[in-house]
C-alpha positions in Angstrom: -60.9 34.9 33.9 -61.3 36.9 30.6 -62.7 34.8 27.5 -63.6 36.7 24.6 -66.9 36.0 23.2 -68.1 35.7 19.6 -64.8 37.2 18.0 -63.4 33.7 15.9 -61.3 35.9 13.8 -57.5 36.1 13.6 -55.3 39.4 12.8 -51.4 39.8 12.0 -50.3 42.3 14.6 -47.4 44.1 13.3 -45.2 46.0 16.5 -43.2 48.6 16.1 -41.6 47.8 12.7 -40.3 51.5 12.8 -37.2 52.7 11.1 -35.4 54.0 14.9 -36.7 51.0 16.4 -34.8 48.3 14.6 -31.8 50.3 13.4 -29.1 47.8 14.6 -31.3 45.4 16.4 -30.3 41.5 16.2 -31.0 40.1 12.6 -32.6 43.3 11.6 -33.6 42.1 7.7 -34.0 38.5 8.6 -37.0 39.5 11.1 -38.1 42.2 8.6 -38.3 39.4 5.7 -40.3 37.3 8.0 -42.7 40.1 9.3 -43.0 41.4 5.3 -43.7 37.4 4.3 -46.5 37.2 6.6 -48.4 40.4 6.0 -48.1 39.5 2.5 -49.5 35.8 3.5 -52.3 37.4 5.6 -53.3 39.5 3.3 -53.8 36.5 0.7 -55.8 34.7 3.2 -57.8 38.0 4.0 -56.6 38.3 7.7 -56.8 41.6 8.7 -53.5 43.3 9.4 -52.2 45.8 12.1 -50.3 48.6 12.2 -48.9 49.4 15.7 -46.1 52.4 15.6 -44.9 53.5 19.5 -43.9 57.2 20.0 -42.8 59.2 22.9 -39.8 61.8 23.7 -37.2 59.7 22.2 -39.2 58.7 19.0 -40.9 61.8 18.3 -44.4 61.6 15.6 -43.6 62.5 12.0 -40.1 61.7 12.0 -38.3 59.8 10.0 -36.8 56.9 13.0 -40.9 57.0 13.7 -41.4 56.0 9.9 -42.6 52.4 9.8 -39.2 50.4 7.1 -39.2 51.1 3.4 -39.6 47.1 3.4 -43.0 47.2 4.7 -46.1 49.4 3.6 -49.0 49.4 5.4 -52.4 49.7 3.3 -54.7 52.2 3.4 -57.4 49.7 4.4 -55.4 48.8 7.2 -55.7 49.7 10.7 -53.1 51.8 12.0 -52.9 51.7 16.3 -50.4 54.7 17.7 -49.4 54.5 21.2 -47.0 55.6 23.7 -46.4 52.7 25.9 -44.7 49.2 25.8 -48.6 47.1 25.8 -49.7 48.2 22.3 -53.7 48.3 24.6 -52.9 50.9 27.1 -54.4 53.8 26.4 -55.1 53.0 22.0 -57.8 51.9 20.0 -56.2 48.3 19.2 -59.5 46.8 21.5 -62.2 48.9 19.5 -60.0 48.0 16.3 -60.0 44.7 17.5 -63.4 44.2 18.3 -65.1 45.6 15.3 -63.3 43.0 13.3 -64.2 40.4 14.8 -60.8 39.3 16.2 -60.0 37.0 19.1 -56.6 35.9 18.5 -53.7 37.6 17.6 -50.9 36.7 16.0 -47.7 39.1 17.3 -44.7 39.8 15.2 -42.1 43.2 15.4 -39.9 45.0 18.2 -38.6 45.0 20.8 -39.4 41.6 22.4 -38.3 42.3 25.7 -40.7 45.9 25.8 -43.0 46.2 23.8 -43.8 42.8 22.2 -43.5 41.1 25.1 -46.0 43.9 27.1 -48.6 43.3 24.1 -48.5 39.7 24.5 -49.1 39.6 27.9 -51.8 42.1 27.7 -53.6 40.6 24.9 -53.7 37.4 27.3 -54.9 39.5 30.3 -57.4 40.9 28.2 -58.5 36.8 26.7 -57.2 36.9 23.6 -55.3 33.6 22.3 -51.8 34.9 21.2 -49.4 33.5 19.7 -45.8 34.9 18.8 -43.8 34.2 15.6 -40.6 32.9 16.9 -38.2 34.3 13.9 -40.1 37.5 13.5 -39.4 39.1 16.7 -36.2 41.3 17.6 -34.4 42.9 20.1 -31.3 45.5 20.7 -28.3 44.9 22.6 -28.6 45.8 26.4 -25.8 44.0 27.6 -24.4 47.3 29.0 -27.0 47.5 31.5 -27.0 44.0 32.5 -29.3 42.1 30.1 -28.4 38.9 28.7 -27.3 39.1 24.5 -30.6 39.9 22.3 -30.3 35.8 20.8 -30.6 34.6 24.1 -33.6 37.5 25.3 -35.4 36.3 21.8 -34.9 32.4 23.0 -36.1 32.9 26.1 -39.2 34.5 25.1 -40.2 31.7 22.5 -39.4 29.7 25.9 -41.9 30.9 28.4 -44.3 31.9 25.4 -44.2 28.7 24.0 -45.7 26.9 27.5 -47.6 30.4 28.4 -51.1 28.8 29.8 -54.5 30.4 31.0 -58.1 29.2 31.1 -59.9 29.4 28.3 -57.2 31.1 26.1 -54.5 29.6 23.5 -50.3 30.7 23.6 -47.6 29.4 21.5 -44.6 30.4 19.7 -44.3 29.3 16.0 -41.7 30.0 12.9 -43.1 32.2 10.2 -43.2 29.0 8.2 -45.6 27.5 10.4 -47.6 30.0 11.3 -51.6 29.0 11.1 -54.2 31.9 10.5 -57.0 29.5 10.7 -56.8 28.2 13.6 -55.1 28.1 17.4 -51.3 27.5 18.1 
């Protein structure tokens, strides 16, 4: 059992928001309003907010699809985590980022929820960090052609399981942007 010691601290962790990643995804500037509404909340409240932009063959470094959306603009101040796999851990700096702030729970918002949000979520609770998922701020592409269900019902599903996700010792939830809670646990 992983518990993360000394690390009371909550950050926004903002997945893949990229300009090729959500091109046409399900309610594209819905989930961008809610992601944009709650970095602008965190940084009110003075919760630290992360950047986490995915490249790899398809979604090459430096381009333009790579480009986090015009909508959002990530501070200088603000950490910025580049990886090249679906958990936004393997292989980054998100833990050292992590740690030196202080943070033990993370709250997960961005693309795509059946990759890479939902590989950061579960490691994150691997790893003992309380995570919780915004439920409107989270979005998916269509993969019906390959046998997945429609991206409303891969979204639902995912606040499902997330909702009751349980571990010793360690917090999960799913909650709309309007309830989300950067003080405290789900």
């Amino acid at each position: 059992m992983t518990i993360l010691e000394n690390r009371p601290n909550t950050a926004l962790l903002v997945v893949d928001v990229q300009k090729g990643v959500v091109e046409g995804v399900h309610q594209r500037d819905v989930v961008v309003a809610n992601v944009a509404s709650l970095v602008e909340r965190a940084r009110r409240e003075r919760v630290p907010v992360i950047w986490v932009q995915h490249s790899d063959e398809e979604l090459t470094r430096g381009s333009d699809d790579w480009r986090i959306v015009p909508e959002l603009t990530p501070e200088d101040t603000e950490p910025l985590v580049e990886k090249s796999y679906g958990d936004s851990f393997e292989d980054t700096t998100l833990e050292t980022v992590l740690s030196g702030l202080g943070v033990g729970r993370i709250v997960v918002v961005g693309a795509e929820t059946d990759a890479c949000v939902r590989s950061t979520l579960h490691g994150a609770f691997a790893r003992g960090y309380d995570a919780t998922l915004v439920s409107d701020a989270h979005t998916t592409g269509d993969k019906t052609t390959w046998g997945a269900p429609p991206p409303s019902q891969v979204i639902a599903h995912t606040n499902l399981y997330w909702t009751y996700q349980t571990a010793p010792g360690r917090t999960a939830g799913a909650v709309e942007t309007k309830d989300v809670d950067f003080g405290g646990a789900p």
